[in-house]
C-alpha positions as CSV (number, residue, x, y, z in Angstrom):
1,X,0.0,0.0,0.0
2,X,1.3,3.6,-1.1
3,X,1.5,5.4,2.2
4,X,3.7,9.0,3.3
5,X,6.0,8.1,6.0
6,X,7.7,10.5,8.9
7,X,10.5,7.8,8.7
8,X,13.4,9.0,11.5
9,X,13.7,11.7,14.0
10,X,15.1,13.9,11.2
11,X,13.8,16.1,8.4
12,X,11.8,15.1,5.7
13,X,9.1,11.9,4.5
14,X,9.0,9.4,2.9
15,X,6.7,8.1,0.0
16,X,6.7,3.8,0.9
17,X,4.8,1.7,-2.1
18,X,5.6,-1.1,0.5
19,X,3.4,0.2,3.6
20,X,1.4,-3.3,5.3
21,X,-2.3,-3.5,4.8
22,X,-4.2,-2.4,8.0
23,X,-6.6,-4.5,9.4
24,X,-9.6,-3.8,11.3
25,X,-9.3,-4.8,14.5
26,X,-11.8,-5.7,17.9
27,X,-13.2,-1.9,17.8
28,X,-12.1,-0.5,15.1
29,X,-12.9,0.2,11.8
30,X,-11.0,0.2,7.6
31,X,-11.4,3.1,5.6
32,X,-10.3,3.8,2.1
33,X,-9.1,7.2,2.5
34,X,-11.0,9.9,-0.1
35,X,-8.9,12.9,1.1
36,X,-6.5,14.0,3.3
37,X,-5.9,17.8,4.7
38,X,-2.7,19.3,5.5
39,X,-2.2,21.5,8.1
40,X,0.9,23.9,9.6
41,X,1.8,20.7,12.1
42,X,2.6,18.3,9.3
43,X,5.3,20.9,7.8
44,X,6.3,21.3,11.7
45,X,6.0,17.1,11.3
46,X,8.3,17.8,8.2
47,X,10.9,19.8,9.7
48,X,11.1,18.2,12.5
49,X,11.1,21.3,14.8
50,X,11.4,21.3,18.3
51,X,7.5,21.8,18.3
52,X,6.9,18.3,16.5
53,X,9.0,17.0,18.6
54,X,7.2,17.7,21.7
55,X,4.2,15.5,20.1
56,X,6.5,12.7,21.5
57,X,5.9,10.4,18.4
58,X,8.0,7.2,17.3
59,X,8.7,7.0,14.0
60,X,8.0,5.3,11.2
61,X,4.5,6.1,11.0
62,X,2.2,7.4,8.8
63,X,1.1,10.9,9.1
64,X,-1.6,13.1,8.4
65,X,-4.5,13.7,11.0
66,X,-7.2,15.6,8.6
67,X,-9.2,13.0,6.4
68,X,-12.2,11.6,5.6
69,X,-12.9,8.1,4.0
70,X,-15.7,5.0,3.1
71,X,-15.4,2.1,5.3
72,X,-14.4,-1.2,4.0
73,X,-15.0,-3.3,7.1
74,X,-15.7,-2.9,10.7
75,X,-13.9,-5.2,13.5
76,X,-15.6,-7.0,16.5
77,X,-17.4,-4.9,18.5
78,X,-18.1,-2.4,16.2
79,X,-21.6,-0.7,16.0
80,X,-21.8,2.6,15.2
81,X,-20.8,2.6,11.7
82,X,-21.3,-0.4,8.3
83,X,-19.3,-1.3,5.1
84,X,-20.2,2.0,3.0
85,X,-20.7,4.4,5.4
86,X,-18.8,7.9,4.8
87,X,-17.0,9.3,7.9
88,X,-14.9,11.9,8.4
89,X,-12.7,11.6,11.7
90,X,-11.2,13.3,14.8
91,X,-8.0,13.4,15.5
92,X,-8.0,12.9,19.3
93,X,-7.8,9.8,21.0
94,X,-8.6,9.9,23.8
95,X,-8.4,7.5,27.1
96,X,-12.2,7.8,28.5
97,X,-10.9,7.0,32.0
98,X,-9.2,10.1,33.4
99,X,-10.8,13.0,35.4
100,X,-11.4,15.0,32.1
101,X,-13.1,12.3,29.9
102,X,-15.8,11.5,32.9
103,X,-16.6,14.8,33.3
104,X,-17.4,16.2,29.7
105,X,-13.3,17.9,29.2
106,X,-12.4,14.9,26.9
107,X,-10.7,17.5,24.3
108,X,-8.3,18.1,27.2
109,X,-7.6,14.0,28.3
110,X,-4.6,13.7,30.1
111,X,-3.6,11.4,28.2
112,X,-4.5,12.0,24.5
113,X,-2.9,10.1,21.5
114,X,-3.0,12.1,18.2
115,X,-3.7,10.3,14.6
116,X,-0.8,10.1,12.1
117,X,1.6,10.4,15.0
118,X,0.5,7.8,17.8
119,X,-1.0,5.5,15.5
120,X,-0.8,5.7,11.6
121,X,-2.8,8.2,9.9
122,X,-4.5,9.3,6.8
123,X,-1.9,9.9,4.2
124,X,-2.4,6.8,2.8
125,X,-4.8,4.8,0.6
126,X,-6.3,3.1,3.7
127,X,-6.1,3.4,7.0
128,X,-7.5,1.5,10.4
129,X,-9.1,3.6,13.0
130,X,-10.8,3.5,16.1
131,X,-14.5,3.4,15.4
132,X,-15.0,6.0,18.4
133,X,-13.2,8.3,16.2
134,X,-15.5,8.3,13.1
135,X,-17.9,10.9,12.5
136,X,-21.1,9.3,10.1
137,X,-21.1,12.3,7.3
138,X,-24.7,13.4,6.2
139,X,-25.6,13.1,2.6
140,X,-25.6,16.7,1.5
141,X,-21.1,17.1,3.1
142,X,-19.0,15.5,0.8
143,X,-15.9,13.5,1.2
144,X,-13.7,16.6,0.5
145,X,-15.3,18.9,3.2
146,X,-15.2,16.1,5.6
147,X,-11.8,16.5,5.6
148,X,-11.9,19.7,6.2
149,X,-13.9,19.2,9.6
150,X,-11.3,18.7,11.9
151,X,-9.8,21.9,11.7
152,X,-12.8,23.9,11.1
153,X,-13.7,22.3,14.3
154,X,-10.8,24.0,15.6
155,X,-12.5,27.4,14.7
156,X,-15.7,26.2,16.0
157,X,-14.4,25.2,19.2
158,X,-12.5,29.2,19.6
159,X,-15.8,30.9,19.1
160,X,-17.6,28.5,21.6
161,X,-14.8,28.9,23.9
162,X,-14.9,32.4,23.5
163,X,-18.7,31.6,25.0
164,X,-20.2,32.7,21.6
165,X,-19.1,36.5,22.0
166,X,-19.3,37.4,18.6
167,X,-23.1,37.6,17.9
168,X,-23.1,42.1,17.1
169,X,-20.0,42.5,18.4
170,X,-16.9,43.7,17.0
171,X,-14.2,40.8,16.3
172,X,-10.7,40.5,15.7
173,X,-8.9,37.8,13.9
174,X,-4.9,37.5,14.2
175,X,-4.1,34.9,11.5
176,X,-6.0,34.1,8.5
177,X,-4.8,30.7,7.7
178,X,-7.9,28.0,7.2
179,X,-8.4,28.4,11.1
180,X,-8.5,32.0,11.4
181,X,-10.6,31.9,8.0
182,X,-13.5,29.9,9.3
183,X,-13.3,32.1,12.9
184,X,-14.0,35.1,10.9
185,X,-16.6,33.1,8.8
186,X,-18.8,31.6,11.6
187,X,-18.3,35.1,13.5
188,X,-19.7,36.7,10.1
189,X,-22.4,34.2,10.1
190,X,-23.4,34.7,13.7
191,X,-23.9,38.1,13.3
192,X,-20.9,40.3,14.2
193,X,-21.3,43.6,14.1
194,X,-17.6,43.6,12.4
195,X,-14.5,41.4,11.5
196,X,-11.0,42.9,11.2
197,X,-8.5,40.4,10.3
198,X,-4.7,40.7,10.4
199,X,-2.6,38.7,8.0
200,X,0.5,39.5,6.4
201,X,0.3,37.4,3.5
202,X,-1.5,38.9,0.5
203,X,-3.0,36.1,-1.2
204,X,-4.2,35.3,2.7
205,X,-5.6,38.5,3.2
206,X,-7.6,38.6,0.0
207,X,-9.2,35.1,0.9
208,X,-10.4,37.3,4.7
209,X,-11.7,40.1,2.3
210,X,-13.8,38.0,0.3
211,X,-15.9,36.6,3.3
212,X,-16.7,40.1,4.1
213,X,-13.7,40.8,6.9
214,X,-12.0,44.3,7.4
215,X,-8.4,43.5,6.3
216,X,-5.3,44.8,7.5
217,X,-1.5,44.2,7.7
218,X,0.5,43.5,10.7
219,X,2.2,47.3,10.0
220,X,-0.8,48.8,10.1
221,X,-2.4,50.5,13.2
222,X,-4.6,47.6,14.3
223,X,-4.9,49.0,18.1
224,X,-5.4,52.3,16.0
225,X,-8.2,50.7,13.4
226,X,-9.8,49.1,16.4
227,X,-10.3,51.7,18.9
228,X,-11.5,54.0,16.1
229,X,-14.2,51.4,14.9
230,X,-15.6,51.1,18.7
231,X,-15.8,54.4,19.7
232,X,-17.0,54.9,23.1
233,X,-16.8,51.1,23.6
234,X,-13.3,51.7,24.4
235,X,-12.1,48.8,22.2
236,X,-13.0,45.2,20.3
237,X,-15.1,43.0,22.3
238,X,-13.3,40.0,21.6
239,X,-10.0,39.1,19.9
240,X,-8.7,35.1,18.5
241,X,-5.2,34.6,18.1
242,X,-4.5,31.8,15.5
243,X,-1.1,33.1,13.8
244,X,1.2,31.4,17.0
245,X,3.8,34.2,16.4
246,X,6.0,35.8,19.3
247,X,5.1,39.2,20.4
248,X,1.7,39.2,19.3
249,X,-0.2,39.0,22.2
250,X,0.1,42.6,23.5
251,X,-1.0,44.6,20.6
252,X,-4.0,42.5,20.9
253,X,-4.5,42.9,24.1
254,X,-4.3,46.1,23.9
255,X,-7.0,46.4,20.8
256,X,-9.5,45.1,23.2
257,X,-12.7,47.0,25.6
258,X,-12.5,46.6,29.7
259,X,-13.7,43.1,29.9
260,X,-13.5,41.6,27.0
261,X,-12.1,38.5,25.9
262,X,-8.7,37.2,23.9
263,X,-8.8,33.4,22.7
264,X,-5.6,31.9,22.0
265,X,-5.6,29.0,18.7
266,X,-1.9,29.1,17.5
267,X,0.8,27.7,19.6
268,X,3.7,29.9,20.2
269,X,7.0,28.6,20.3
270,X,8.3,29.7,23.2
271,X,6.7,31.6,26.3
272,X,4.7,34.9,26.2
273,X,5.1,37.8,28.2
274,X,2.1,39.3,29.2
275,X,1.4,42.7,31.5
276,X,-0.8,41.0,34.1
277,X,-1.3,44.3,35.7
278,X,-2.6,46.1,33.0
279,X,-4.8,43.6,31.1
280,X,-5.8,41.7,33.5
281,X,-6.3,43.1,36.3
282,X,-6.7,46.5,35.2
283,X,-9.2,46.0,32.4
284,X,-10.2,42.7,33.1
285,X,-9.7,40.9,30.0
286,X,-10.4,37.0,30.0
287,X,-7.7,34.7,28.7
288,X,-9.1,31.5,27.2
289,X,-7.0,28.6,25.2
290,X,-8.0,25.8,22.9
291,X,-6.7,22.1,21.9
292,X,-9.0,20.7,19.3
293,X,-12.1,20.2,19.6
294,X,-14.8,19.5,22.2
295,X,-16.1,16.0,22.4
296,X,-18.7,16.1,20.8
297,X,-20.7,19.3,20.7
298,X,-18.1,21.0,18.7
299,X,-18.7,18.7,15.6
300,X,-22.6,18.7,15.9
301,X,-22.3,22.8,15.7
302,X,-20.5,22.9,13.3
303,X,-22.2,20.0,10.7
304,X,-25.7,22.1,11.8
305,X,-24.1,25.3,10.5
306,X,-22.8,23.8,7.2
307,X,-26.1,21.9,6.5
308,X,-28.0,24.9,7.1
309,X,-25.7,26.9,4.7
310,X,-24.8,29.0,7.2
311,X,-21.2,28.9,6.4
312,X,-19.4,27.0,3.4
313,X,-15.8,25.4,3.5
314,X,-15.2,24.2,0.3
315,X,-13.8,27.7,-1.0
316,X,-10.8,26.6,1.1
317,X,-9.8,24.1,-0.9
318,X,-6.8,25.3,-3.3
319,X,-4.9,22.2,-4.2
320,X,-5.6,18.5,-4.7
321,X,-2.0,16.5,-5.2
322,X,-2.1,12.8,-5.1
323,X,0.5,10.7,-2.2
324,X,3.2,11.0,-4.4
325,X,3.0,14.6,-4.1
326,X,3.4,15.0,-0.4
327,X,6.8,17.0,-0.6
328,X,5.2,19.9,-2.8
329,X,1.9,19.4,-0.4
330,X,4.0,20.7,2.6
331,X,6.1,23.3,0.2
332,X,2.4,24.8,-0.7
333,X,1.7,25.7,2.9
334,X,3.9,28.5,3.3
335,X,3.2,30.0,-0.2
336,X,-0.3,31.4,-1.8
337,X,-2.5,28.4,-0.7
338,X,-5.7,27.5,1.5
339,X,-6.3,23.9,2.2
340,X,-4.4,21.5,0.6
341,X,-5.6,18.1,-0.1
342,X,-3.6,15.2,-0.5
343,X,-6.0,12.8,-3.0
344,X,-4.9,8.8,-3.1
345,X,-4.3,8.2,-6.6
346,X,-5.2,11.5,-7.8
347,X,-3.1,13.6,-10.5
348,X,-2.2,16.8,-9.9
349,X,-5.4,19.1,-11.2
């Protein structure tokens, strides 16, 4: 089986024709994979960066933790989903015995494996995964936006954390990768009063303007911009950070009204300094994080918005490449690109 391989505790993959067959075992189900996302971790994955390593994977194993496949066959056990059936799967695996798991926190398990690093994952023509994991796709989602589901959950998840304060308020986005993207669509969608999104790539920023967000550049005056829009407010209501880069946090901070709230998506690579005193205390700004998604309200939020039409995600989509393609895959995520799709057996189109 043709399967893309983090091989060693070095740079690069590997494109195996050799890969074994998985087999469905006692609770777990086959899937021929349909399509496969790619997202700033795998390139992370690919260059083996200090944050990759911290996932504490053992290599070989197949990556890739964004898919969406048919099932083949189910093992013993197995109930939820039949031969047939099109899923589209999380990428959390989690324990269900620790504190968090029995009391509704399963997104935050202390002791959560990840697809395509713990076990193998979806860059590959088939793959065997828990059945817990499989999300039943309804007939009007296709196989190509369920693989966009797990990080749009990711989105999802920041405005719920953010306790749904986006509804006619003012909103600003820090990032406008596919995460940021859908954050400023579902805000859009939900009724914000306004979106200002910060991106410094162009091709990025036009993708922001297209949905209807206000778009700016890192160099511009964002506190400015901001503080102008809300008038006596005094500042945005609430602010997502999804870019992950140093020294952003202040400025943002600082964009936002007494009392308002900053949710944090990317993952910095080293520690943030942050004036307690002033933003904290002072103006009494809430500091919320995410890690995936929530188990399991996330993803029935996010299907109901996308079968009602409230938001679309297919627009993402900017590049198919088949397995053999992989290298160019993770080249494209850095350059003018959305979501990239890695196709089993596809051409380049």
């Amino acid at each position: 089986m043709k399967a893309v391989v983090k091989h060693a505790a070095e740079r690069g993959i590997q494109v195996r024709e050799d890969w074994a067959e998985p087999v469905a075992g006692p609770g777990q189900v086959l899937l021929e994979v349909a399509a496969a996302s790619l997202c700033g971790t795998d390139r992370e994955l690919y260059e083996w960066t200090p944050s990759a390593q911290a996932f504490d994977l053992t290599p070989p194993v197949v990556l890739g933790h964004e898919g969406s496949g048919t099932v083949l066959a189910v093992g013993a056990g197995v109930e939820n989903v039949a031969p047939g059936d099109r899923v589209a799967l999380e990428s959390h695996l989690i324990c269900g015995r620790c504190y968090p798991c029995r009391t509704g926190s399963a997104h935050t398990c202390e002791r959560t494996g990840i697809l395509g690093m713990h076990i193998d994952g979806v860059f590959a023509e088939r793959v065997a995964v828990p059945a817990d994991i499989c999300v039943p796709l309804p007939g009007s989602v296709s196989l190509e936006t369920g693989a966009l589901l797990e990080s749009a959950g990711v989105a999802m998840h920041a405005v719920q954390r953010s306790g749904y304060a986006v509804a006619g308020q003012y909103v600003l986005v820090n990032g406008c990768g596919p995460v940021g993207l859908v954050i400023a669509q579902i805000a859009l969608a939900l009724g914000a009063a306004a979106v200002v999104a910060v991106e410094p790539n162009p091709f990025r920023r036009k993708q922001a303007e297209s949905i209807g967000a206000r778009v700016l550049d890192p160099s511009d005056d964002v506190v400015g911009v901001c503080r102008d829009l809300a008038g006596p407010r005094g500042g945005f209501d609430v602010a997502f950070e999804v870019s992950g880069v140093r020294g952003v946090l202040p400025p943002l901070l600082a964009a936002l009204r007494r009392e308002a709230t900053l949710v944090t998506v990317g993952h910095p690579s080293e520690p943030a300094a942050i004036d307690v005193a002033a933003f904290v205390n002072k103006k009494g700004i809430t500091l919320r994080g995410i890690f995936g998604r929530r188990l399991w309200d996330t993803w029935e939020q996010l299907l109901l918005l996308l079968q009602s039409g409230r938001i679309d995600l297919d627009w993402l989509i900017t590049h198919r490449l088949s397995l053999d393609e992989a290298e160019a895959a993770v080249e494209l995520l850095t350059g003018d690109a959305g979501k990239v799709l890695l196709v089993p057996g596809a051409n380049r189109r």
